[in-house]
MMTF fields as JSON, N, C-alpha, C and O atoms, coordinates in Angstrom:
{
  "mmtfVersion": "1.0.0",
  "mmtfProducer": "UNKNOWN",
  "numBonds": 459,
  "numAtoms": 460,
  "numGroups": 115,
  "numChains": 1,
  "numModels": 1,
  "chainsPerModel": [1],
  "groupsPerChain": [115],
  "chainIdList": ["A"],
  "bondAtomList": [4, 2, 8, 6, 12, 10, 16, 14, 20, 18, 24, 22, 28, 26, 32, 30, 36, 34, 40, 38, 44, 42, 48, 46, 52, 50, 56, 54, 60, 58, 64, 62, 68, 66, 72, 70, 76, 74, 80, 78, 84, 82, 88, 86, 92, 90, 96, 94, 100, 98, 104, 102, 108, 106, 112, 110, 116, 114, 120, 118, 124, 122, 128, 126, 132, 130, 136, 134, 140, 138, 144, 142, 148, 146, 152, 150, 156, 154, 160, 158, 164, 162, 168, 166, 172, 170, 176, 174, 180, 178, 184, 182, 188, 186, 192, 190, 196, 194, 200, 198, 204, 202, 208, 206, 212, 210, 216, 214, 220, 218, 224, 222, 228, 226, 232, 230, 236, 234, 240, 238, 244, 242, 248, 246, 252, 250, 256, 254, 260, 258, 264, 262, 268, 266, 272, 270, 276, 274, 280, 278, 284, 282, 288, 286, 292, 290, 296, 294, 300, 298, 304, 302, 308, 306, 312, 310, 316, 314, 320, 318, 324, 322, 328, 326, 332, 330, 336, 334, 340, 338, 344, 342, 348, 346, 352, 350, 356, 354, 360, 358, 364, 362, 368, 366, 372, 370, 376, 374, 380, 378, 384, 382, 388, 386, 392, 390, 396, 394, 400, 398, 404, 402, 408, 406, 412, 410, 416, 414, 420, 418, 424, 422, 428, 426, 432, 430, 436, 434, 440, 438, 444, 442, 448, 446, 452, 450, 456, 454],
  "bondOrderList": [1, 1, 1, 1, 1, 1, 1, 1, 1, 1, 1, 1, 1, 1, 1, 1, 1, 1, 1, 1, 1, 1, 1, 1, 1, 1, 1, 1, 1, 1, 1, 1, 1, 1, 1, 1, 1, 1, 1, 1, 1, 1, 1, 1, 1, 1, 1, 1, 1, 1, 1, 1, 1, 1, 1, 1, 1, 1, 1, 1, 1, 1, 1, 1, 1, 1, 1, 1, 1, 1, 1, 1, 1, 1, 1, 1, 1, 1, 1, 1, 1, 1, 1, 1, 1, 1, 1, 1, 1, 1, 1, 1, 1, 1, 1, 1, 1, 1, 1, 1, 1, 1, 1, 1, 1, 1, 1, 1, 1, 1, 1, 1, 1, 1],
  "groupList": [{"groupName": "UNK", "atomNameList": ["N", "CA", "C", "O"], "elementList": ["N", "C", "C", "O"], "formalChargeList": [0, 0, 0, 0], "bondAtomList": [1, 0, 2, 1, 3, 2], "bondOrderList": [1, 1, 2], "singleLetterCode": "X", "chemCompType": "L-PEPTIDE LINKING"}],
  "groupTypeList": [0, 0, 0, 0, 0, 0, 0, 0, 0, 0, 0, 0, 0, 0, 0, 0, 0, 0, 0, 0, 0, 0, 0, 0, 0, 0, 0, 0, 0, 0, 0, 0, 0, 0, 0, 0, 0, 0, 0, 0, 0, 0, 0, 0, 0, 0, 0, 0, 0, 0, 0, 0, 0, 0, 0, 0, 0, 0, 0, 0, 0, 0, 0, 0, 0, 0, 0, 0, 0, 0, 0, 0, 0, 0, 0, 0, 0, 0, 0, 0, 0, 0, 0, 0, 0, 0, 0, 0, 0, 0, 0, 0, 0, 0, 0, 0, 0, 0, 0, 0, 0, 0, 0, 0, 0, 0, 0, 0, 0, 0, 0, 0, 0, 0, 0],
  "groupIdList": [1, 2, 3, 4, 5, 6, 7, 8, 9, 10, 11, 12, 13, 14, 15, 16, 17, 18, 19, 20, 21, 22, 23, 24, 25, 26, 27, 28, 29, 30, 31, 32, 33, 34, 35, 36, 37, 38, 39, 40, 41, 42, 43, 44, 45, 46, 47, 48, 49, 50, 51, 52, 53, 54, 55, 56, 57, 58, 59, 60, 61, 62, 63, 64, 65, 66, 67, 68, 69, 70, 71, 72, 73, 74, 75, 76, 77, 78, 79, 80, 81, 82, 83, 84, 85, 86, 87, 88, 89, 90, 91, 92, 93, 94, 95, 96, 97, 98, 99, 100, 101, 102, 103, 104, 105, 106, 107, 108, 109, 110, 111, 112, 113, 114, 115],
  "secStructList": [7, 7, 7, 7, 7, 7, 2, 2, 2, 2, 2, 2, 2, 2, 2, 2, 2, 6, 2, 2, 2, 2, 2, 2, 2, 2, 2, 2, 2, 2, 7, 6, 6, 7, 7, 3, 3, 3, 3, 3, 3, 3, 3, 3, 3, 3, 3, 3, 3, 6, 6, 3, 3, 3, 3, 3, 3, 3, 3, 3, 6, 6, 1, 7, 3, 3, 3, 7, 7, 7, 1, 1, 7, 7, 1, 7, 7, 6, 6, 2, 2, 2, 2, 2, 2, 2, 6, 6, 7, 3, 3, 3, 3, 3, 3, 3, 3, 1, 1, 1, 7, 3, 3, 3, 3, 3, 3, 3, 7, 7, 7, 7, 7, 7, 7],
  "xCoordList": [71.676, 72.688, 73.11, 72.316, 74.318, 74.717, 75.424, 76.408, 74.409, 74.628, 76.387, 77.355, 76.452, 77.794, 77.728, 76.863, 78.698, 79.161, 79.451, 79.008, 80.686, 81.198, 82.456, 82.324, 83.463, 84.857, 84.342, 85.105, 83.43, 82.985, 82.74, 83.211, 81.77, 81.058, 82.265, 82.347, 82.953, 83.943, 84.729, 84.636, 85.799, 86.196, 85.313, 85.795, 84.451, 83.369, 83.634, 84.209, 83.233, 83.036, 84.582, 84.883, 85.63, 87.401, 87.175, 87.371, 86.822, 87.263, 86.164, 86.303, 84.995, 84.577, 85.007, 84.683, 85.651, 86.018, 87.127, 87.355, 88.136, 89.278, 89.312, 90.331, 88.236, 87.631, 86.944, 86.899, 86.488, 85.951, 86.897, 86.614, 87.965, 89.15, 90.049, 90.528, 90.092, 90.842, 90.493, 91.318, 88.906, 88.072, 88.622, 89.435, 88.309, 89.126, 90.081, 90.386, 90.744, 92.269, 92.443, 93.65, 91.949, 92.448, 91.817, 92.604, 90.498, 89.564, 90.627, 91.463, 90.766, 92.067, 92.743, 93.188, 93.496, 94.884, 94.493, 95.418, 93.347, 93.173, 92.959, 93.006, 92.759, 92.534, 91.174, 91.186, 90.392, 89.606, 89.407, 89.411, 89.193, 88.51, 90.136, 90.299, 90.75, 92.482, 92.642, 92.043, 93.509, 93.604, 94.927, 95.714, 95.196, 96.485, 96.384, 95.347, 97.293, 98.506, 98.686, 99.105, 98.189, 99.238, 99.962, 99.305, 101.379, 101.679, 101.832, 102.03, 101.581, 101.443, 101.302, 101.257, 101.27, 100.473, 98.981, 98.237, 98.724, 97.309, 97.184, 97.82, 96.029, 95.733, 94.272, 94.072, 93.33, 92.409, 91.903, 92.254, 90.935, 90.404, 89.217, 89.154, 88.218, 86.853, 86.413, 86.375, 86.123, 85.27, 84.419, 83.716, 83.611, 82.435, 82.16, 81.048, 82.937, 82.798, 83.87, 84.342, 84.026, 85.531, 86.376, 87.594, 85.904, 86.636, 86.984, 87.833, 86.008, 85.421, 86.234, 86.199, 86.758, 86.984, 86.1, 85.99, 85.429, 84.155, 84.952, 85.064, 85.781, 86.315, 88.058, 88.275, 89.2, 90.444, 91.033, 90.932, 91.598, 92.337, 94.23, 94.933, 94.551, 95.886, 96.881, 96.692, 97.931, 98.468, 99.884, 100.876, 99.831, 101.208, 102.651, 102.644, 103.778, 104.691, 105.076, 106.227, 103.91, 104.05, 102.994, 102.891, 102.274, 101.226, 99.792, 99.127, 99.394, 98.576, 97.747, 98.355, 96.57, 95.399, 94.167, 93.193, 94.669, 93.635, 92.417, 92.773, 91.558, 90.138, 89.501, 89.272, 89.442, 88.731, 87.905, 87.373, 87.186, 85.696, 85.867, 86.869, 85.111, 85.591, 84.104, 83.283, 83.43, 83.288, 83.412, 83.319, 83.563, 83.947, 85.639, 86.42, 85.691, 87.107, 88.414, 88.391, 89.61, 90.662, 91.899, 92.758, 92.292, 93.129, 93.673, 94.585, 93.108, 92.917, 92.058, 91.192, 92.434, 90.759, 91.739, 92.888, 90.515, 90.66, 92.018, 93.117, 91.462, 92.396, 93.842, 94.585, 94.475, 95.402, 96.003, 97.206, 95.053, 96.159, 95.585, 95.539, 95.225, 95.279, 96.676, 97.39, 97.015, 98.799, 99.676, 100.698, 99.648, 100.378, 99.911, 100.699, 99.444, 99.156, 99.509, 99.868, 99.577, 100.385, 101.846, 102.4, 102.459, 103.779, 104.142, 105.194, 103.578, 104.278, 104.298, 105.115, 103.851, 104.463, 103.538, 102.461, 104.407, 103.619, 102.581, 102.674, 101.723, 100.894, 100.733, 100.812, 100.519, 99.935, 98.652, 98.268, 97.636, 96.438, 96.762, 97.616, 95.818, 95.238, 94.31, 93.531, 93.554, 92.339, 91.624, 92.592, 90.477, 89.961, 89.207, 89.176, 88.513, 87.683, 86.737, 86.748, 85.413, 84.046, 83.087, 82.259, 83.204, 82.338, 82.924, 82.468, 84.013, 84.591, 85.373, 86.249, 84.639, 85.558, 86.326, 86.076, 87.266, 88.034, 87.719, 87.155, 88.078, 87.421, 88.599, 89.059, 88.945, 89.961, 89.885, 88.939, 90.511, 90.373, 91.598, 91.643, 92.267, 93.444, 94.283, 94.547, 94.977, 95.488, 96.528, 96.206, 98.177, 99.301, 99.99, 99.942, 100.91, 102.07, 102.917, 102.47, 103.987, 104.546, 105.77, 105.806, 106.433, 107.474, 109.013, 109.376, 109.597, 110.994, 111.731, 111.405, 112.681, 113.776, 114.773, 114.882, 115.408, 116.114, 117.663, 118.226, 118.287, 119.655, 120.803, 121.895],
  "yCoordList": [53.549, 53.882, 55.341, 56.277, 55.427, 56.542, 57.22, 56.799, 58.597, 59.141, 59.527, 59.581, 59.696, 59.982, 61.309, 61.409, 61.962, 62.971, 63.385, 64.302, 61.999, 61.829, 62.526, 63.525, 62.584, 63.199, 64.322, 65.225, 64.761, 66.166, 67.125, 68.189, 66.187, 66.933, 67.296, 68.417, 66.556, 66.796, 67.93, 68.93, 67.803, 68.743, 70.681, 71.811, 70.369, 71.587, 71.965, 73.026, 71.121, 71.381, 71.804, 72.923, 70.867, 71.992, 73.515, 74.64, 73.123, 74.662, 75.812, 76.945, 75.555, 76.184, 76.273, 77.274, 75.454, 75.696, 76.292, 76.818, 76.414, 77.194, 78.509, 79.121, 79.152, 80.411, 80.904, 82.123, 80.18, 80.692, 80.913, 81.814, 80.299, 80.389, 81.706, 82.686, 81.427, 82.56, 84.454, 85.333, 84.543, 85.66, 85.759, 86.631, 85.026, 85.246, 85.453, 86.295, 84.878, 85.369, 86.526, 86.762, 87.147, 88.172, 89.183, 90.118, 89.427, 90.655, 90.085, 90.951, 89.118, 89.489, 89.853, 90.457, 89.874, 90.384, 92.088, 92.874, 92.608, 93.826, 94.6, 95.818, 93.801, 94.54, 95.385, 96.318, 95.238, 96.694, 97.456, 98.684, 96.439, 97.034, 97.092, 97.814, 96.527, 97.186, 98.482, 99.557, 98.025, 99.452, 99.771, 98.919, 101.166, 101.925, 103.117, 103.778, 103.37, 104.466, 105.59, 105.516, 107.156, 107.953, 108.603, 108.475, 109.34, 109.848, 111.298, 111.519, 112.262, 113.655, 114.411, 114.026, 115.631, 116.436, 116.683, 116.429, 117.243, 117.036, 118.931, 119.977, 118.448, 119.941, 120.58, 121.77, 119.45, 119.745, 118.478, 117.489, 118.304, 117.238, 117.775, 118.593, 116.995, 117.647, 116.655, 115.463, 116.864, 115.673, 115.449, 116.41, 113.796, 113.885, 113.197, 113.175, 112.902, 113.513, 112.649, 111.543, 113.186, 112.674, 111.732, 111.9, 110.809, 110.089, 109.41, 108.537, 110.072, 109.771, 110.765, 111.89, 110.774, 111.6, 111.723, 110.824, 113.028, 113.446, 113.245, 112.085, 114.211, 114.379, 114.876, 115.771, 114.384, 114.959, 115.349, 114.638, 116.283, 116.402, 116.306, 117.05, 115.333, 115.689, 115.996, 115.349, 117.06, 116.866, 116.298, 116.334, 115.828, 114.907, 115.556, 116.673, 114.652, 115.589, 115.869, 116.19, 115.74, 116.498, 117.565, 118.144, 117.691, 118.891, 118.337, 119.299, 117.674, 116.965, 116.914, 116.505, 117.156, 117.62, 116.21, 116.177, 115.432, 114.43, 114.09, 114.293, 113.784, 114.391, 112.469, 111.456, 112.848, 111.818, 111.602, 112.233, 111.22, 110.917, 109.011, 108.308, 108.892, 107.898, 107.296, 107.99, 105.779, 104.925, 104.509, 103.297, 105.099, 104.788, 105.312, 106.149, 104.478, 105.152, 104.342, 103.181, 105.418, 105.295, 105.122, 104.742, 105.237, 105.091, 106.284, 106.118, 107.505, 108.764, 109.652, 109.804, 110.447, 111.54, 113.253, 113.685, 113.61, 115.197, 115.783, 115.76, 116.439, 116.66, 115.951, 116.885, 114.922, 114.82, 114.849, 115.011, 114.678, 115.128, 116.444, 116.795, 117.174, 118.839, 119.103, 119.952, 118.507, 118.479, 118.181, 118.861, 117.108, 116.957, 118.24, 117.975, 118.878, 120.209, 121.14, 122.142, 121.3, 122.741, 122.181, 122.825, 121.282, 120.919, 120.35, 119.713, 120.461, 120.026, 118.263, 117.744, 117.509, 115.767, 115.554, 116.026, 114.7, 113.456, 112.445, 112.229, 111.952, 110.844, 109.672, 110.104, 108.231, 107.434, 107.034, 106.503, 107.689, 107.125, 106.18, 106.134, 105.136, 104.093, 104.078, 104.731, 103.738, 104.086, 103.225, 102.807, 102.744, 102.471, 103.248, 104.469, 102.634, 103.634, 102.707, 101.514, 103.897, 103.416, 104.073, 104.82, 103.783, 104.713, 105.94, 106.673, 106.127, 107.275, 108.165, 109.029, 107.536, 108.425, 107.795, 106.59, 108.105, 107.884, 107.713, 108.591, 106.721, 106.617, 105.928, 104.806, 106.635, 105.966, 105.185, 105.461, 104.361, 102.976, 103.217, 102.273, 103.934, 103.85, 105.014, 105.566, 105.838, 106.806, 107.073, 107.283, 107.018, 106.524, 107.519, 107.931, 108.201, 108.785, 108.445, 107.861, 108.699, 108.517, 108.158, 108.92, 107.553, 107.031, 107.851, 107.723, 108.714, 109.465, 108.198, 107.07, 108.605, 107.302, 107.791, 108.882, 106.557, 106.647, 107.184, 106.373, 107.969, 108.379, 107.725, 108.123],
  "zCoordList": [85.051, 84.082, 84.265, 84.359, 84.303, 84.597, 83.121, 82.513, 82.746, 81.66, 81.014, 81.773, 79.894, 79.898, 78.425, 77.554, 78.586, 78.144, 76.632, 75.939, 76.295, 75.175, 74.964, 75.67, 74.476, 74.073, 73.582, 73.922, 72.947, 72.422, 73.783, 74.186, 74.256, 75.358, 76.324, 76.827, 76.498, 77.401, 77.173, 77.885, 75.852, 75.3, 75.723, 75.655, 75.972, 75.469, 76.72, 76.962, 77.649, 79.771, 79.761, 80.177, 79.26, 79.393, 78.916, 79.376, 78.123, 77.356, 77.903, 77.443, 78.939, 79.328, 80.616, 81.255, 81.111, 82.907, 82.991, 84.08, 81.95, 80.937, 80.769, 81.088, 80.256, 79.845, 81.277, 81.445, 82.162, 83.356, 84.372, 85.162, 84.544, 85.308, 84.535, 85.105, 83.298, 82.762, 83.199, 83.452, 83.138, 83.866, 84.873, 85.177, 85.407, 87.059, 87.315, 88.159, 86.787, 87.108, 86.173, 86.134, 85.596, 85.045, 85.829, 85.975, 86.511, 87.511, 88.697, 88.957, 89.309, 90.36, 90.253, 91.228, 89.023, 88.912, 88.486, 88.688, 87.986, 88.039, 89.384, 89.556, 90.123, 91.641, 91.728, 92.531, 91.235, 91.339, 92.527, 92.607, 93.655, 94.647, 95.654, 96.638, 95.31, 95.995, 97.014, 97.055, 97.67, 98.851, 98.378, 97.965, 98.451, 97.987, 98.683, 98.747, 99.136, 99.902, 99.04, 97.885, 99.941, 99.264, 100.689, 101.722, 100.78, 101.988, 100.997, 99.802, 102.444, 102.158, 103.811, 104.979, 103.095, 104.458, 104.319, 103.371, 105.499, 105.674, 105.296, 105.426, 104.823, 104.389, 105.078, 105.323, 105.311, 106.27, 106.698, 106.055, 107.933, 108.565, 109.361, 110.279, 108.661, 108.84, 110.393, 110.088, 111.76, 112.192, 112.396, 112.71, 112.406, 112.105, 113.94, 114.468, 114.35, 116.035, 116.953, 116.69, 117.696, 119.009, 118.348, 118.391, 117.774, 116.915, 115.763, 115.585, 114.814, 113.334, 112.318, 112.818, 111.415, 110.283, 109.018, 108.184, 108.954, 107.774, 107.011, 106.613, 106.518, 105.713, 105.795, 106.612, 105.057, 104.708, 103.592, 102.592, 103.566, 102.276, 102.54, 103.224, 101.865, 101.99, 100.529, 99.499, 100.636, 99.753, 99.348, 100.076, 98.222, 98.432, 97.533, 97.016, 97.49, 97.141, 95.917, 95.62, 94.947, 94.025, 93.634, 92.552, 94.685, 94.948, 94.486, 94.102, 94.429, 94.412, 95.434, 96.423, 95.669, 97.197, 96.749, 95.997, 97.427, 97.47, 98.654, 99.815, 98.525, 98.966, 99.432, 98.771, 100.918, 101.557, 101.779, 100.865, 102.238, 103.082, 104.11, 104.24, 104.377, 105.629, 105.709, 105.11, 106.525, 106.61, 107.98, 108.172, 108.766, 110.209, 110.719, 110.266, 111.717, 112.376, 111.485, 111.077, 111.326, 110.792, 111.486, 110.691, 112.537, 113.167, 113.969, 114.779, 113.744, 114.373, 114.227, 113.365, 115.433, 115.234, 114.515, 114.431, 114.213, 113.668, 114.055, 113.501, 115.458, 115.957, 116.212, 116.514, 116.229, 115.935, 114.468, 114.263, 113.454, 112.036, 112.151, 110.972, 112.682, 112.963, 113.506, 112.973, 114.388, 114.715, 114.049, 114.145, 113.152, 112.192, 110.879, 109.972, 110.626, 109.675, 110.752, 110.135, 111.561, 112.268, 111.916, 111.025, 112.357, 112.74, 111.447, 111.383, 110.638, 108.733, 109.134, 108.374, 109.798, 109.789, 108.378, 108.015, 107.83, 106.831, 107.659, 108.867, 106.908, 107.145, 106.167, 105.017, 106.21, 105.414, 105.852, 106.894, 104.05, 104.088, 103.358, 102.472, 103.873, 103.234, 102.519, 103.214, 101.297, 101.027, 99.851, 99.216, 99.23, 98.329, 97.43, 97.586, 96.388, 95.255, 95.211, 94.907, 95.777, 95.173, 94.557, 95.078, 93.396, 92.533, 92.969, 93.847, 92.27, 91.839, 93.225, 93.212, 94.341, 95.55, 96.313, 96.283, 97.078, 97.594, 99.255, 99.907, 99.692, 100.869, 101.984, 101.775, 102.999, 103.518, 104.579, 105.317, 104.891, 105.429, 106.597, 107.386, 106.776, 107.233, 107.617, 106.549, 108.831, 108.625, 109.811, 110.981, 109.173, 110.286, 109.935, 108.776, 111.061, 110.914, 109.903, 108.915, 109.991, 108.319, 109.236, 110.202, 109.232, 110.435, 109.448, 108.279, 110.679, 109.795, 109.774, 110.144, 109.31, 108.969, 110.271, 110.831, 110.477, 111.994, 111.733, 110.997, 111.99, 111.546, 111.908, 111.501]
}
């Protein structure tokens, strides 16, 4: 015999698979762990060797000096966003938040617009 539930019981298993779907879709739609972009200049670039970035700071265009740290390789080394801070270019970081810091994932020229 195969047990059964009842219209109560049932009712109860909706309204809980309801409320559990609802959670969820609401922490996805908050993004927490989300990657977001700021573009700026580079203000310094620490390396942590030939092709790793320790640390960057860039600031963006409303003066704002935002503060990196890194996780492995980003898509360039030191020395080249050292060229882009002599020569004024923009960059896009990419980056996430963990526990409170900023950690970048990502780091591209800033492409000019074509005339």
């Amino acid at each position: 015999m195969i047990p059964t539930i009842g219209p109560r019981g049932t009712k109860r298993l909706v309204s809980a698979l309801a409320a559990g779907m609802a959670v969820l879709l609401i922490a996805a739609a908050c993004g927490g762990d989300s990657e977001k972009t700021v573009t700026g200049l580079i203000v310094e670039a620490v390396e942590r060797d030939l092709v790793e970035i320790e640390l960057l700071r860039v600031r963006d265009d409303g003066g704002k000096v935002w503060t990196f740290s890194t996780e492995g390789p980003v898509g360039v080394n030191a020395a080249h966003l050292r060229q882009h801070q002599v020569l004024g270019e923009k960059v896009v970081v990419t980056y996430s938040v963990y526990r409170g810091d900023l950690i970048a994932t990502d780091v591209r020229d800033l492409m000019a617009p074509s005339d």
